[in-house]
Structures are given as structure tokens and as C-alpha cells.
C-alpha positions in Angstrom: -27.0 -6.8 22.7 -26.2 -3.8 24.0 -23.8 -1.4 22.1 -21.8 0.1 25.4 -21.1 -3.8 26.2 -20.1 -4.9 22.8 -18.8 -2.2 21.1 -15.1 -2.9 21.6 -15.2 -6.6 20.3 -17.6 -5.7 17.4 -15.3 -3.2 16.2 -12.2 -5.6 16.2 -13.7 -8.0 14.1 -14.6 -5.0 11.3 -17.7 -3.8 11.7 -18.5 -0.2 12.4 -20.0 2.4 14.8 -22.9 3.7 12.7 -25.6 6.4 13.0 -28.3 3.9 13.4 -27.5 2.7 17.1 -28.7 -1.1 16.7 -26.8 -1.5 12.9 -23.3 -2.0 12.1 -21.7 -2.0 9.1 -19.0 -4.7 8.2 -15.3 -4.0 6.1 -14.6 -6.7 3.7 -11.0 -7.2 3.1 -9.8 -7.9 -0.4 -6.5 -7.4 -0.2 -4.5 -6.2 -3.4 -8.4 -5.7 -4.8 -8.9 -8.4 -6.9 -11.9 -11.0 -5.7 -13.1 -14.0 -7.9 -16.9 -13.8 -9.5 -18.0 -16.5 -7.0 -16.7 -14.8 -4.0 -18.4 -11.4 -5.5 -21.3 -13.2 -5.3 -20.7 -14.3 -1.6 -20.8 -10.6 -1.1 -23.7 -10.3 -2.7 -26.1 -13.0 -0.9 -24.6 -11.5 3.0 -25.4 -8.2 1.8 -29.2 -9.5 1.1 -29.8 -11.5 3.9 -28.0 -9.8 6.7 -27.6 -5.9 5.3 -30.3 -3.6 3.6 -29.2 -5.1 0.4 -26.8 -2.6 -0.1 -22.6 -2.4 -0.5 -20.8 0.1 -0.5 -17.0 -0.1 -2.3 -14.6 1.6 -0.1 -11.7 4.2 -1.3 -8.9 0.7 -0.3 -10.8 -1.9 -2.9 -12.8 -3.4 -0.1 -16.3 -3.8 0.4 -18.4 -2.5 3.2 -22.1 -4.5 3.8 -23.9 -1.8 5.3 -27.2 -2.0 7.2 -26.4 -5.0 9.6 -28.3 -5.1 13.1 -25.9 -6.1 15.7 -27.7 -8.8 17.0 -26.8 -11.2 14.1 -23.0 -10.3 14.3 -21.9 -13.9 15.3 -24.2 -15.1 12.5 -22.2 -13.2 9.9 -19.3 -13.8 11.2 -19.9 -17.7 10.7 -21.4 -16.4 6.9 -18.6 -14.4 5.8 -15.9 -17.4 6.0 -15.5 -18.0 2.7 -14.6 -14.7 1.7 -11.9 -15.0 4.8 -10.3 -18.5 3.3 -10.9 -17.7 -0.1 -8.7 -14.8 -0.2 -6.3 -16.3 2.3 -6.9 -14.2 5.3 -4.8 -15.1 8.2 -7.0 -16.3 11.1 -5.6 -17.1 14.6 -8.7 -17.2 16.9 -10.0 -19.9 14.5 -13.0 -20.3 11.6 -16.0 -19.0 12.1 -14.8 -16.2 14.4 -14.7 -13.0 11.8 -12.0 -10.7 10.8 -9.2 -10.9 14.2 -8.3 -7.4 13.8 -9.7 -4.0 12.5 -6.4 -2.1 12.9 -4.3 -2.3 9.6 -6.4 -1.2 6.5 -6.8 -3.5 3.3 -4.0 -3.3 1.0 -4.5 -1.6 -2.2 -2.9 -2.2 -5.6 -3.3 -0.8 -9.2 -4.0 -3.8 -11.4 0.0 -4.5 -11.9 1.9 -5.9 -15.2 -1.0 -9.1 -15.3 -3.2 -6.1 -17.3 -1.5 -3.0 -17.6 1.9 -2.5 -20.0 3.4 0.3 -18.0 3.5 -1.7 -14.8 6.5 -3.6 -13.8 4.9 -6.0 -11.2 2.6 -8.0 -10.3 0.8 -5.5 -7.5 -1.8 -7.9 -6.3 0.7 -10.7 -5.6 3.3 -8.3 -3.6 0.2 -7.5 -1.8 -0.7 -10.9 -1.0 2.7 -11.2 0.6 1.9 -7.5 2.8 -1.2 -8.9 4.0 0.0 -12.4 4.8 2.8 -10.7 7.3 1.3 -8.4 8.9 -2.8 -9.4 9.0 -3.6 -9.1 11.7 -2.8 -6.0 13.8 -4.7 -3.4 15.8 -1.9 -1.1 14.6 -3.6 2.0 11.9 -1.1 1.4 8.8 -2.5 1.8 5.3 -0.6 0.5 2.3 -0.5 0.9 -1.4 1.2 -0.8 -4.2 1.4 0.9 -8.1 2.9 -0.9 -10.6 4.8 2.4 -12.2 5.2 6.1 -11.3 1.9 6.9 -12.8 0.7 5.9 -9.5 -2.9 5.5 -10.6 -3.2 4.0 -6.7 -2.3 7.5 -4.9 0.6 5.2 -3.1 2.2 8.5 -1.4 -1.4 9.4 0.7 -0.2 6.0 2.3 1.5 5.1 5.4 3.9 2.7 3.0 3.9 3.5 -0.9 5.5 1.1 -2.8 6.0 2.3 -6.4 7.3 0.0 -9.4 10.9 0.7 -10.9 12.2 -1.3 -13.9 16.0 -1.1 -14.7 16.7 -0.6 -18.6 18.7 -2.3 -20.1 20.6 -1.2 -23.6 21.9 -3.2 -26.1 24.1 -1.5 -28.7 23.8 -3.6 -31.5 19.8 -3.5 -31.8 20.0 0.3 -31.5 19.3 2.3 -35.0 20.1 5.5 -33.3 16.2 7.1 -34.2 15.9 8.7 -30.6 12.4 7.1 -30.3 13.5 6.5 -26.7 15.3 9.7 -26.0 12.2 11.5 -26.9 9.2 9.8 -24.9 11.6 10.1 -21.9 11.7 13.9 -22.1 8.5 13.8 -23.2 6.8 11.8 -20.6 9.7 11.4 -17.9 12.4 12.7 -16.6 14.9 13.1 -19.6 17.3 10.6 -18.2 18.5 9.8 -21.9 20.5 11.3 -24.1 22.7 10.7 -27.6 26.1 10.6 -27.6 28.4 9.6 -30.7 25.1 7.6 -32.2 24.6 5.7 -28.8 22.1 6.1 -25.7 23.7 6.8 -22.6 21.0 6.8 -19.2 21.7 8.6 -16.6 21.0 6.6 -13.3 20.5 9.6 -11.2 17.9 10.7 -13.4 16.1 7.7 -14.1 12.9 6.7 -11.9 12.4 3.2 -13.6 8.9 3.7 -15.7 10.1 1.8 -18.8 9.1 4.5 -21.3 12.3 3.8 -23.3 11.5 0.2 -23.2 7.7 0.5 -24.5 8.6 2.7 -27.2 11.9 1.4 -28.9 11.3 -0.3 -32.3 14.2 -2.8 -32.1 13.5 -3.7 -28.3 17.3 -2.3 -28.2 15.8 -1.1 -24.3 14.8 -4.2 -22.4 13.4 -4.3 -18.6 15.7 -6.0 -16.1 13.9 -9.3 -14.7 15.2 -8.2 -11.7 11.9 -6.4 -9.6 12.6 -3.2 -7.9 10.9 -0.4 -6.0 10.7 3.1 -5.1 9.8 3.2 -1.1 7.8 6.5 0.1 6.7 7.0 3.2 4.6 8.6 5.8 2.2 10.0 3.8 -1.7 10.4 5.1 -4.7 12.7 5.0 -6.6 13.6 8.6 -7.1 16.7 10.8 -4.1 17.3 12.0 -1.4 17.6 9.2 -2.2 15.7 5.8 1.0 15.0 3.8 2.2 13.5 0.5 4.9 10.6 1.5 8.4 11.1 0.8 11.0 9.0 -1.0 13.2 6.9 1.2 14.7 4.4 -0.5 15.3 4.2 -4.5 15.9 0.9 -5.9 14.6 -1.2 -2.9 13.9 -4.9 -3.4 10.5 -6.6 -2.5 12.2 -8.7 0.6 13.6 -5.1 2.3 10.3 -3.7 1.8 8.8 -6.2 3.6 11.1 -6.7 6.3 11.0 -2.7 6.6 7.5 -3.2 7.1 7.7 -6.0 9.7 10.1 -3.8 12.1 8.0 -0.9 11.7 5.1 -2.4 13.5 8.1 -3.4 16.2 9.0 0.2 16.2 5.3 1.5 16.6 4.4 -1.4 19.2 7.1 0.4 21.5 6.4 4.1 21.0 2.7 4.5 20.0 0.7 6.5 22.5 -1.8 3.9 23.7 -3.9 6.5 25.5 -5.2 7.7 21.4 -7.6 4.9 19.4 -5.4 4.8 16.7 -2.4 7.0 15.9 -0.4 7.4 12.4 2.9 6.2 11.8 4.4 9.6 10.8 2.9 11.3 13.9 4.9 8.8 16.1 8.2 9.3 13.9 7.7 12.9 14.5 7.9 12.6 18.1 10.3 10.0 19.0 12.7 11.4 15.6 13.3 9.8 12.1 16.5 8.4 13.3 15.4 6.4 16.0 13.0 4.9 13.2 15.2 4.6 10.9 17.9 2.5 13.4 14.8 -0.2 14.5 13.2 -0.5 10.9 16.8 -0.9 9.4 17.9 -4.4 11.8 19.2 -6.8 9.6 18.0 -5.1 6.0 20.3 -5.8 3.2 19.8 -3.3 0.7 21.6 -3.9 -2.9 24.9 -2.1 -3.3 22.8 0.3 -6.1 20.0 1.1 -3.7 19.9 4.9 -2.8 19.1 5.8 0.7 18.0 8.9 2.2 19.9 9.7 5.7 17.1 12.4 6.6 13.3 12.3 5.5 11.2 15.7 6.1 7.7 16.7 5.2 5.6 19.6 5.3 2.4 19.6 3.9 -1.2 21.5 5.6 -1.1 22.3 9.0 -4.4 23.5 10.4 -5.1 26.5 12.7 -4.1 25.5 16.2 -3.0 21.9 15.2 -0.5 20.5 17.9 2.4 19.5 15.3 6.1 19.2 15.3 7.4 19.3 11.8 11.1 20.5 12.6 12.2 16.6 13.3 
């Protein structure tokens, strides 16, 4: 097989250029990082018998097989089909046929509120949901899901961050007045609580939904909304050029806008990317065409709740390297 001819289509179904000219590397998806034992060992047994034995776990949760020779691509591609339908991998070109795209990156989650107290969803379900609507693309978008603002998943390098908000809610009569809450708030958040006249009063504004007041009150007098919401960043990404931490967006977002958002962004990038690069970020494109011609495509027929906050304008800055080509004042 020769690599000039079969580059292109190797690539696609996720393997890799490598420095070895006649061995690929392949990119196992796992998307919100969790994988059962018996698909682990799946891993495992295709990493023996078709790799150098060897697997490396990427920086998205995934799992690339290193040390394949390209001549037994179709045979792993017919191997690795239960990893495909046991994690639910869409596949439109049919069993036995790989990965149908390289393009959009795993998507990566913290372990969520299944393990972790401080989290206020479940992060590998939501990311479930991400990969079933937009798997597969040849588009380059990374996502990443935390379940609080700890943000033990980095979500603002990402193209999408999607960052866990609970909303409080006080009740009066449970409330012995001790300020337990008031202090891990200023403490460890943002100070959004305060005492007045032997009562708690929040202040929305202030309040970036990490359920501190609700982990540490004695009486449970704070409880967490069952209502799921979400702090949106976006645009965030490392590279040459210039790497960026992601900016808020949208406060208080709901799990079907985030998706749809997401949806109409790959609309938005399908009719502005510049198809003469091999892959090009989200936030480069938004900084050529303008965020408001984003924001108007991404936006059709959203319905944010009436409490969600909004911002009209998005800018970044972030490292811009010697005799980089960027436009940062859209």
C-alpha cells in the first residue's frame, strides 16, 4: 500500500501520519472517557496483535494503538468494531468500515455528579448526547464538559466549554443563621452571600453556580435546583498562531441550547471555513467573518430561559507570536 495513494482515506478513518513511513497509528474514541473493563480489554488484544503492544492515552480520554503497519488497516478496521458499537459510535458507511471521520476530536468530560460531590451533572451522559449529533465531521472542533467551576477538564482550552452551574435554593425555616455557607462562599467562591437581619440573601450576579453553600450547610437549608444548567465558553484553543483561554458567552444556558448552539455552529463553519487549510479553528474563522455574523447563524431558533445572561460581544486576547497573521480587533 502505498502511503501517497492511501494517505487521505487512512487518515479519515483515524489513524495517523507517523515517523515510521509503513506504520500508522489509530485514535480510539471514547467519548465522555469512560470505557467498560471488557471493551478495555478489546483495546488491549488490537494493540497486541496489530500494534507493537503499546497504547498510548491521549490528552481527550482516548486511546491511541500505536505501531500499526498500514497494510493491515482494513483488518483493524473490521477488529475495532466493538469498541465502535459498544460505545455507540455513529457509523453511516456501515460495520466493519472504521471510524467515518477524523475531523471532530473525542469529547472529554470530568467524571460528573455519578462520582464526584462538587459536580452538578452527569458529564459523560451530556457527552454522549455531543457525540451522538455531531459524530461524524471532518470539521476540527474539540469539546469539553466539567461538572463545576473547578474545571478539573481545562474546558476553556476548548473549542466549546461547557461548565456545570447549580441554582441554590434557600429555605428560611431550615436556616440557623451560623454563616457556614456565607463563609465557604468567600472562602472558596465568589462571595455571592451575605447576612441580612439573620437571613441569607444570594446575589445572582455574583453567583457562578458551584454549590459550595449547598455542600456545606448543616440543615440542608441551601438545596441544588433539579433544574441542570450551564456556563457556555467559547473559542478557546492552544496552536501556533494565537492560543487563548475561551470566554464566557452564555450564563445559565440549558443542555438543549448548548446543543443546538453546537449543531448550527458546524452550519456556520461549513459556509465560511477556508477549505484551502487542512483543518482550521473555530475562533480563527469567527475572527474573520466577525462575532456577529456567528452569533446571528448559531442563535436560529435557540430559546434561551428568561434568566439566561447573554453576552452581545465576545473578545479575546491571549499569546500572539512574532509575525503571526492575526486579527484580534473583531
Amino acid at each position: 500500500m502505498a502511503l501517497d495513494i492511501s494517505r487521505k482515506s487512512f487518515t479519515k478513518n483515524a489513524f495517523r501520519i507517523t515517523k515510521e513511513r509503513n506504520k500508522t497509528a489509530l485514535r480510539v474514541r471514547v467519548p465522555g472517557g469512560e470505557i467498560t473493563a471488557e471493551l478495555l480489554l478489546k483495546v488491549s488484544e488490537i494493540a497486541s496483535e496489530f500494534g507493537n503492544g503499546k497504547v498510548h492515552i491521549t490528552t481527550r480520554q482516548g486511546f491511541e494503538i500505536k505501531g500499526i503497519d498500514i497494510t493491515k488497516i482494513e483488518e483493524v478496521n473490521k477488529a475495532i468494531q466493538p469498541l465502535i458499537s459498544g460505545m455507540n459510535i455513529n457509523q453511516p458507511n456501515g460495520e466493519g468500515n472504521g471510524y467515518p471521520a477524523a475531523g471532530t476530536r473525542n469529547i472529554t468530560s470530568c467524571i460528573g455528579n455519578q462520582v464526584c460531590p462538587k459536580a452538578q451533572y452527569d458529564t459523560t451522559s451530556f457527552a454522549k448526547k455531543i457525540e451522538k449529533a455531531i459524530f461524524p465531521s471532518d470539521f476540527h472542533f474539540k469539546v469539553a464538559l466539567t461538572g463545576c467551576p473547578n474545571d478539573c477538564i481545562k474546558a476553556r482550552m476548548h473549542d466549546f466549554g461547557i461548565i456545570g452551574m447549580t441554582l441554590p435554593l434557600y429555605d428560611q425555616n431550615r436556616c440557623i443563621s451560623c454563616k457556614a455557607c456565607v463563609k465557604k462562599c468567600k472562602g472558596l467562591s465568589t462571595g455571592a452571600l451575605k447576612m441580612e437581619n439573620f437571613k441569607i440573601v444570594r446575589d445572582h450576579d455574583k453567583c457562578i453556580g458551584c454549590g459550595e453553600c449547598t455542600l456545606n450547610c448543616p440543615t440542608s437549608a441551601w438545596t441544588r435546583s433539579e433544574d441542570k444548567f450551564f456556563r457556555f465558553t467559547i473559542f478557546g484553543r492552544t496552536g501556533k498562531k494565537n492560543p487563548r483561554l475561551g470566554e464566557d458567552w452564555i450564563l445559565w444556558a440549558e443542555e438543549n441550547n448548548i446543543l443546538d448552539i453546537i449543531k448550527n455552529t458546524y452550519n456556520y463553519v461549513g459556509m465560511y471555513i477556508n477549505k484551502a487549510l487542512p483543518k482550521e479553528h473555530i475562533g480563527y474563522i469567527v475572527d474573520r467573518t466577525g462575532f456577529a455574523e456567528f452569533k446571528n447563524i448559531v442563535l436560529k431558533d435557540v430559546k434561551l430561559p428568561l434568566h439566561s445572561i447573554i453576552r452581545n460581544n465576545v473578545y479575546w486576547n491571549g499569546i500572539v507570536y512574532p509575525g503571526a497573521d492575526n486579527d484580534l480587533g473583531k
